[in-house]
C-alpha positions, 0 to 999 in steps of 0.5 A: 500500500506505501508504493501507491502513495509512493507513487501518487507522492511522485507523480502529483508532487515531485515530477513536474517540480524542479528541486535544487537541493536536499534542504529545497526538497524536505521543505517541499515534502512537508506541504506535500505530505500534508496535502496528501493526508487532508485530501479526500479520497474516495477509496477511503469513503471520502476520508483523509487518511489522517480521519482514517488514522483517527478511527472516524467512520463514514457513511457509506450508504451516503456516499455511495447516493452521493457518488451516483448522483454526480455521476448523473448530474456528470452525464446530464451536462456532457450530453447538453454540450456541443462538441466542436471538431 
């Protein structure tokens, strides 16, 4: 599971960021890894992972009606949009 964070770490943080120096890095990384602990996931149930960590709960049934549900309203607008070729 570390290499999937890992991954996400590399690929939304460090990738596209040029980094000069090792204090440059570490300075970097803390706000890296404090957005990713307080982002939403929802893998997680629409959790942080530091809400996961606390043993807080989520409602599943709710997040499931609210996932649904923006996937309609998703497809309702993409279908009311002209595309331009």
């Amino acid at each position: 599971m570390i290499e999937a964070t890992n991954k996400q770490l590399k690929y939304r943080f460090l990738y596209h960021k040029t980094i000069t120096s090792f204090d440059d890095l570490k300075i970097y990384m803390q706000s890296a890894v404090q957005d990713y602990n307080n982002r939403p996931y929802h893998a997680l149930g629409g959790q942080t992972p530091l809400e996961v960590l606390a043993g807080s709960t989520t409602n599943y049934k709710i997040l499931k009606a609210d996932s649904i549900n923006a996937r309609t309203v998703r497809k309702q607008y993409n279908q009311q949009q002209c595309c331009i070729a």
